[in-house]
N, C-alpha and C positions, 0 to 999 in steps of 0.2 A: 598321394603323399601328403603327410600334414603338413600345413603352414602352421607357423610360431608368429608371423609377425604381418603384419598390414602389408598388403601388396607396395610398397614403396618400394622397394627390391624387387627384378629390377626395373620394372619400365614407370614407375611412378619418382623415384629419384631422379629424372632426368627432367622430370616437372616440377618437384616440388619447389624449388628457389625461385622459380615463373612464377606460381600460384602465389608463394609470400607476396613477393613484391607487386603483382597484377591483384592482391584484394589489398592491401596496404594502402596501393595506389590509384585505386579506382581505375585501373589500365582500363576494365571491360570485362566481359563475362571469363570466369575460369572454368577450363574443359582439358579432357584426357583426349587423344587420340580415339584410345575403342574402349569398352567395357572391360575389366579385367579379366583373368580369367577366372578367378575367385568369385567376382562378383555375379557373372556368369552363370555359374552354378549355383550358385544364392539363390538369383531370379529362378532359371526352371523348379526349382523345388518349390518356392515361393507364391509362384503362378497356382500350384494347387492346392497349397495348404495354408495361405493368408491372401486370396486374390485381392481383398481389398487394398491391401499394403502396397502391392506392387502396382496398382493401377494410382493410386497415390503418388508413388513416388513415381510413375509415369509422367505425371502433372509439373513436376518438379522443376527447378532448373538445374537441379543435381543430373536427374534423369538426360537434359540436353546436353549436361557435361560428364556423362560418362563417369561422373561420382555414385559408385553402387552401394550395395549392401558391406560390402567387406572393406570400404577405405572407411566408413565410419565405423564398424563392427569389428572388424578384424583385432587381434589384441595379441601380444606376448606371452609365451606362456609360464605359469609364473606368478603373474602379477595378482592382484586383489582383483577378485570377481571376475577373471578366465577362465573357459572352462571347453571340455574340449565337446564340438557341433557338427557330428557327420563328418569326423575327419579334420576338423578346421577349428582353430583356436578364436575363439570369440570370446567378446562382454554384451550383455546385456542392456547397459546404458552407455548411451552417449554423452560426456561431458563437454562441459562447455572449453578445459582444456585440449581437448580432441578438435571440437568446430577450430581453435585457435589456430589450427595448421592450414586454414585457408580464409580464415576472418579475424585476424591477430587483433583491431584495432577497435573492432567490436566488442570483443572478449574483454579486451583490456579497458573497455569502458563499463564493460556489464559490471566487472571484477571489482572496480571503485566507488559502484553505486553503493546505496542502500539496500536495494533487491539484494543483491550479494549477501549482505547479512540480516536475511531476515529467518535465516535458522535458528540465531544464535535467542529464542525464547524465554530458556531453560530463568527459571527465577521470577519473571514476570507473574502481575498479577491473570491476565490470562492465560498464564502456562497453568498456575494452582489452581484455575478453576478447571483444567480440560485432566488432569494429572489425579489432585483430590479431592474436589469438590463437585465435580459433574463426572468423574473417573475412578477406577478403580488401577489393581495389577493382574488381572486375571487375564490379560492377552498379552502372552510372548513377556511378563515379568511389566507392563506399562498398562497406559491407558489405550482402550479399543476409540475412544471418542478424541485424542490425542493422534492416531493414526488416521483416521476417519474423517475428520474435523481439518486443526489446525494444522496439521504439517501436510494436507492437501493443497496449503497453498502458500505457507510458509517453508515449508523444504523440510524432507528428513534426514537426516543423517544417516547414509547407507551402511548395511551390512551385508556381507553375504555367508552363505553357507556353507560346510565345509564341501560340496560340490561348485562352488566356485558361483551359482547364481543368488540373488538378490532374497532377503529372507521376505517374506508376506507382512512383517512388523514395517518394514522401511521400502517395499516395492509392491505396487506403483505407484508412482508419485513422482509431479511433475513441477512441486512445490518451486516457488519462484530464487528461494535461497538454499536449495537441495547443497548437503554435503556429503561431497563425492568422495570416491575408492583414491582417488589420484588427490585428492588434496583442494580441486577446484571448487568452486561455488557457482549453485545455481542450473537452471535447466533451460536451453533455451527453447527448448520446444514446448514448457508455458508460455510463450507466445507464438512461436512458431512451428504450429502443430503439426509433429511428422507423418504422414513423411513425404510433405508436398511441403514442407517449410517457407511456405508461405508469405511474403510482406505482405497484401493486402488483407489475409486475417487479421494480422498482429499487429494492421492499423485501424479496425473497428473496435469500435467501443466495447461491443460483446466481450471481446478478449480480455480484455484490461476487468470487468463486468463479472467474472467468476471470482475474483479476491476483493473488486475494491466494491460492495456494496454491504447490508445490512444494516445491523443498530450503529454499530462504531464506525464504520468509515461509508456511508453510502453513495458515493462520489457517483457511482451510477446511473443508480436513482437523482443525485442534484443537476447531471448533465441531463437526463432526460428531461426533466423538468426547464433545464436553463433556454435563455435563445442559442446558442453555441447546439444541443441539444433538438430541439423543434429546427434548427436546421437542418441538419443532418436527417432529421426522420422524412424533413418533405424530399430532400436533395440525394439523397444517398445512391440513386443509380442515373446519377450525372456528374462524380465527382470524379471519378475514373480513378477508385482506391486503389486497383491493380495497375496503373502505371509503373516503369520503374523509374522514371522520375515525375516525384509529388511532389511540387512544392507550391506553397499555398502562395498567391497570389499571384500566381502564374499558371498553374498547371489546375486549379481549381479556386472560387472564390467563395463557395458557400459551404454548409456540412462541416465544419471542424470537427475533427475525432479526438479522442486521448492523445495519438499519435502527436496529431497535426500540432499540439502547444505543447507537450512535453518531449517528444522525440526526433520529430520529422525536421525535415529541413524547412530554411524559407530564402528569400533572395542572399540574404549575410549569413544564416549558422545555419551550417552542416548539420545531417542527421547524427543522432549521439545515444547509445545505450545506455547512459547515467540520466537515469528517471528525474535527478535530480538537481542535473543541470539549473531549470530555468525554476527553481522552486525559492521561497527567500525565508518562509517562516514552515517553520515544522511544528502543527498541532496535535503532534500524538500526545505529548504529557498534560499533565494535570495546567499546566502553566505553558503558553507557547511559546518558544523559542528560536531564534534565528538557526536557518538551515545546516549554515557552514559551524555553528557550535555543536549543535548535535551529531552531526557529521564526525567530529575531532572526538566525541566522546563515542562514536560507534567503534573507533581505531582507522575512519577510513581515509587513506591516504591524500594529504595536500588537498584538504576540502576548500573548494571555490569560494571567495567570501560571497555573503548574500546580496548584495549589490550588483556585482558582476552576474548574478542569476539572475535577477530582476531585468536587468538592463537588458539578457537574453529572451526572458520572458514577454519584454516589452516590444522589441522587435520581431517576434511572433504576431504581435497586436498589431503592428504598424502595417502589417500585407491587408487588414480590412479597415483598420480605425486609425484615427488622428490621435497624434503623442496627444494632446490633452485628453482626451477620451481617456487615454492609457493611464495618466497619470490621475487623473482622479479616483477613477477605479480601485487604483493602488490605495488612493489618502482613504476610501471609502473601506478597502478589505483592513488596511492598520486600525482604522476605528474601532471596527468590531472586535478585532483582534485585543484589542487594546481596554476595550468597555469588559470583554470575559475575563482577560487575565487580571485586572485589577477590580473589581467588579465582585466576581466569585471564584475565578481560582489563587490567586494570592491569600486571601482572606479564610476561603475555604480550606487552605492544605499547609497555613498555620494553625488555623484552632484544630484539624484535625491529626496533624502530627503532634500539636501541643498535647491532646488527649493521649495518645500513644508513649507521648518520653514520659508522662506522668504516671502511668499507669492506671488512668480511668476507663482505658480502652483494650480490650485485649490485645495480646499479640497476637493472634491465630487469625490467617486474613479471611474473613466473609462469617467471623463464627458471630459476628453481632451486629444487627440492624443498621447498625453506623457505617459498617464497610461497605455492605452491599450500596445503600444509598447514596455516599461520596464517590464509587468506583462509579457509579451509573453516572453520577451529576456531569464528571469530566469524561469519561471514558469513552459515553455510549450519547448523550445530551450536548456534554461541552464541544465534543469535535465534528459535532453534527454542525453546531451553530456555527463554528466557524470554518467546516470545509464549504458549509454553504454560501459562504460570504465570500471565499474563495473561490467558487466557482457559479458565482451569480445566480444560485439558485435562492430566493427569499423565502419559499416556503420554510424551508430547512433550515435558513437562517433564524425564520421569529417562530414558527409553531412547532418543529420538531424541534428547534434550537434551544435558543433563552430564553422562551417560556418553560418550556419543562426544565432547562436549569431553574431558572426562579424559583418554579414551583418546589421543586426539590427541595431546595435552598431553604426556604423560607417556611413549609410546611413539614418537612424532612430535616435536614441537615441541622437546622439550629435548634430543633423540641428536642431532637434526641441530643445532641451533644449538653443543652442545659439538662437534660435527664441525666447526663451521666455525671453532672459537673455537679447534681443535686446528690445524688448517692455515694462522690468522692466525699465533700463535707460531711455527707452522716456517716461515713466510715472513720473520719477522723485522722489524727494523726499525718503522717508522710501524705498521703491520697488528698486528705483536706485541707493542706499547703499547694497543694498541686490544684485543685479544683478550684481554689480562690484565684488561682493565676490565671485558669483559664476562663473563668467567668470573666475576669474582667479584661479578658483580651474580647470575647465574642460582646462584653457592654459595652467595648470601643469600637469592636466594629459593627454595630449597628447604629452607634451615636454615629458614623460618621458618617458625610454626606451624599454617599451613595444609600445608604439603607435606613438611615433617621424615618423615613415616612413608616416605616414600618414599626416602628413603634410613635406612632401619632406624632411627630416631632417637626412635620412639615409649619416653616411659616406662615404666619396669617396671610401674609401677600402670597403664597404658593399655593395655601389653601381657597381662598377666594379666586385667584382664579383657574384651578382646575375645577369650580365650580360653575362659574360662568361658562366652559367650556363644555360641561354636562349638562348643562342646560340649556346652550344655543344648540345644542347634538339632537338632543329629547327632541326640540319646537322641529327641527328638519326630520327626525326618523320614524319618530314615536305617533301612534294613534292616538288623540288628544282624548282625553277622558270626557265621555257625553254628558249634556249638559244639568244641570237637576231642574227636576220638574219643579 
């Protein structure tokens, strides 16, 4: 006989108000009496035609509590993307409103992250490059590097077929801000990969390791690098990451993961699925910005002020290190913070929005040397320099960092914009009123004291002694020139 609906009728209703309240409340493990009988027949089929899966989910703690295939599968029929399996109404994917029927409080922490909305791309200058500038519409009406790419880790917006399963445009994908059939956000099996859903994967860094590295966010690569990092690689099978209870300064002292500072528990905060609980500045834009305003501007509900993240953030610190420890660090990551944003992106995304409202620049984003190069400076350069000051890695602070902003900056960013500010004035007119405004916005910001040396402007007392200091360098480093006959 078909089922229509998840085994919850009848012998899972007489649990499910146990279940709410025993994950709500950390009562302790939740479990059915026996395997359904749905789920049952799932498995035998299962065992021959995907053994991996089911030896997977063997592993599981679903498997010890008698959560099968059909209480997370099972579906209405009817709905968006059911579809009928051997008799048995199923969906394809698991929402993270579905997990909520036994992990309400996790969901509802996923639900108010930023993970959450990291579908919502569409507009970005990253979308026009994966859409039309590195993409075409020749797959399914989109971009094939769009599918392939960015919504691999950003989340697609599902579709399904007039068969009821998921179209090849929008499945598979396990993207972190996936928008679902039912309205929910997100997948949580991008970190808890099914179907042994796992916490000690989803507290290794690897995990965390498929979105968050490359040119623009490397944060991977800056823990690798970092001592948080070099811990973890010497320590990693003495931290007991498969515990189910981790809590750093107690249940382990060394190896800090992603997990262990952004999510995990410690003696005073709870584990939490808002990534972005203990976080205080947000360096994704051109300009960096306090957590909890960016937040207000994603639409996401009753965002934490950035203080109260810090303060969580710092109590994190405090299971290995001394508040002073903590606090300097902090006055150390605002510096940097503080030397980019006024430095070169302040400065940088007036003159280069200046060129844009003037019409010295096109509108069409990447069709002229100028875009590409500002979009690099802050996008792929700028938040390199200061995730790495965020997460104490120096290399990425100075050599992938603010050096290549500088260099951009100063070999890039200001020839071309005075190129363009030179060919507003010979075009004359409207453009040559516009070009004098922005010349002399880019000759105030190089008079001023952050960038004066670059036009020879440094004082005789600043110039003498960064000479003396080139020259006490030279007598310690340098092979001294041999002597003349």
């Amino acid at each position: 006989m078909r089922q229509s609906t998840p085994p919850t009728v009848p012998f899972l209703a007489a649990f499910a108000a146990a279940v709410l309240v025993a994950a709500a409340g950390h009562a302790g493990p939740v479990f059915y009496p026996k395997l359904s009988d749905e789920s049952a027949a799932c498995n035998e089929c299962h065992r021959q035609q995907t053994p991996a899966i089911v030896a997977q989910w063997g592993d599981s703690k679903h498997f010890r509590g008698h959560v099968g295939c059909f209480e997370c599968h099972g579906a209405k029929a009817g709905t968006p993307g059911a579809f009928d399996h051997n008799g048995y109404t199923i969906h394809t994917i698991v929402t993270p409103a579905e997990c909520a029927r036994c992990h309400p409080r996790e969901t509802a922490e996923f639900q108010a992250s930023r993970h959450a909305k990291a579908a919502e791309i569409l507009g970005s200058l990253d979308n026009t490059l994966a859409e039309v500038v590195e993409g075409n519409t020749a797959f399914y009406g989109g971009s094939a590097l769009l599918v392939s790419g960015c919504q691999q880790c950003h989340g697609s917006a599902v579709k399904v077929a007039k068969d009821g399963r998921p179209t090849p445009d929008t499945w598979p994908n396990t993207g972190i801000g996936r928008i679902n059939l039912d309205g929910s956000r997100g997948s949580c099996s991008a970190c808890h990969q099914r179907h042994t859903f796992s916490a000690a994967q989803a507290r290794t860094p690897e995990t965390c390791g498929k979105c968050h590295l490359g040119p623009d966010h490397p944060q991977k690569e800056i823990y690798e690098e970092s001592k948080h990092g070099i811990s973890y690689a010497a320590n990693a099978d003495t931290i007991g990451i498969d515990r189910p209870k981790w809590i750093v300064g107690e249940d382990y002292s060394v190896g800090p993961t992603c997990a262990t500072c952004h999510m995990s528990a410690t003696a005073d905060e709870g584990v939490t699925h808002n990534v972005g609980d203990r976080i205080s500045w947000n360096n994704r834009p051109e300009i960096s910005i306090r957590s909890d305003v960016a937040d207000a501007r994603l639409g996401l509900p009753n965002p934490t002020p950035w203080a109260k993240r810090r303060a969580a953030m710092k109590d994190v610190c405090s299971a290995c290190h001394s508040p002073a420890f903590a606090d300097n660090f902090y006055t150390q990551y605002d510096g940097l913070v503080e030397l980019y944003n006024d430095k070169f992106g302040k400065p940088g995304k007036a003159i280069f929005d200046a060129l844009k409202q003037g019409g010295l620049a096109g509108d069409t984003p990447f069709a002229q040397k100028i875009d590409w190069t500002w979009f690099e400076l802050w996008h792929h350069e700028g938040r390199r320099a200061r995730h790495g000051a965020a997460m104490q890695g120096p290399d990425y602070t100075h050599w992938h960092g603010l050096y290549e902003v500088a260099k951009a900056f100063y070999t890039g960013f200001i020839p071309e914009a005075q190129a363009l500010v030179a060919q507003g004035i010979a075009a004359g007119g409207p453009k040559a009123v516009a070009a004098h405004k922005v010349g002399a916005l880019i000759d105030a910001t190089l008079a001023s004291d952050d960038h004066r040396w670059f036009i020879g402007r440094m004082t005789p007392e600043e110039k003498a002694a960064r000479a003396k200091e080139r020259e006490e360098f030279n007598q310690r480093y340098l092979t001294p020139a041999p002597p003349k006959s």
